[in-house]
C-alpha positions in Angstrom: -38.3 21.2 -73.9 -34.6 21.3 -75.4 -33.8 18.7 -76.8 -30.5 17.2 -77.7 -29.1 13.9 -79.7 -25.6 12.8 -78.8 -23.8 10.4 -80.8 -21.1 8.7 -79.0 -18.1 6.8 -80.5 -15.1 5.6 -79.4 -11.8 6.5 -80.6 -8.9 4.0 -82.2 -7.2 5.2 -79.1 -10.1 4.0 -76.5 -11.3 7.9 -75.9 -14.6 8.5 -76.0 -16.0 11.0 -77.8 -19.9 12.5 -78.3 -20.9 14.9 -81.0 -23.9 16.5 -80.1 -26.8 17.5 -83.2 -29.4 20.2 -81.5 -33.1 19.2 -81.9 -33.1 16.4 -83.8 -35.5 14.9 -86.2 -38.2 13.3 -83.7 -38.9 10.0 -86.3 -35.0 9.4 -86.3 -34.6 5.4 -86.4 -31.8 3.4 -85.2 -31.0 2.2 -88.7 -30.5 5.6 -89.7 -28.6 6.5 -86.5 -26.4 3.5 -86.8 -25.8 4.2 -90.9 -25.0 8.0 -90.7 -22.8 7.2 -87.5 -20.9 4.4 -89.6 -20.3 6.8 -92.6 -18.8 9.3 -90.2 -16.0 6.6 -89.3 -16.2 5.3 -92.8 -15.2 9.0 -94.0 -12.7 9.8 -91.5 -15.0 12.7 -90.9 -13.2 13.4 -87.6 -10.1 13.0 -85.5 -9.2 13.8 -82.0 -6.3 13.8 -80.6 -5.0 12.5 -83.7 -7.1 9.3 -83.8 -9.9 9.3 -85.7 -13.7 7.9 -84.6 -13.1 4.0 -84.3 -16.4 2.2 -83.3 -19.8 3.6 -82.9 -20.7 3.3 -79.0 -24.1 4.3 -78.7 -26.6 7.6 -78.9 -29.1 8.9 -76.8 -31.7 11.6 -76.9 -31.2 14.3 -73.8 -34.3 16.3 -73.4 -34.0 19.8 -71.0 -36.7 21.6 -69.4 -35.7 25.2 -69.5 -37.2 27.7 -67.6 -35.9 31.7 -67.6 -36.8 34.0 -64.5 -36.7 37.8 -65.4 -34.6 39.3 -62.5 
């Protein structure tokens, strides 16, 4: 099963934006998910649109069963 964290912020604009991290750590805490998401706006890490990452949203764990048929 794929899985996938998204972190979602919003913008000093209002946009919403989610930067997506590929199989994450499976003990990840909140805590660490709300400090490492806070030093991204802290740092000005990124910008879209030309407003940077305002307030942290939320994040959420997607999980994706994958299955491949040989044709």
């Amino acid at each position: 099963m794929a899985k996938t964290l998204e972190l979602i912020f919003t913008t000093t604009a209002g946009k919403d934006v989610t930067l997506t991290v590929d199989e994450p750590r499976a003990n990840v805490t909140d805590a660490e998910l709300l400090a490492g998401m806070q030093a991204i706006i802290t740092h000005n890490v990124f910008e879209v649109e030309g407003s940077p990452l305002g307030t942290v949203k939320g994040a959420r764990i997607v999980e994706r069963n994958i299955v491949e048929y040989e044709v």
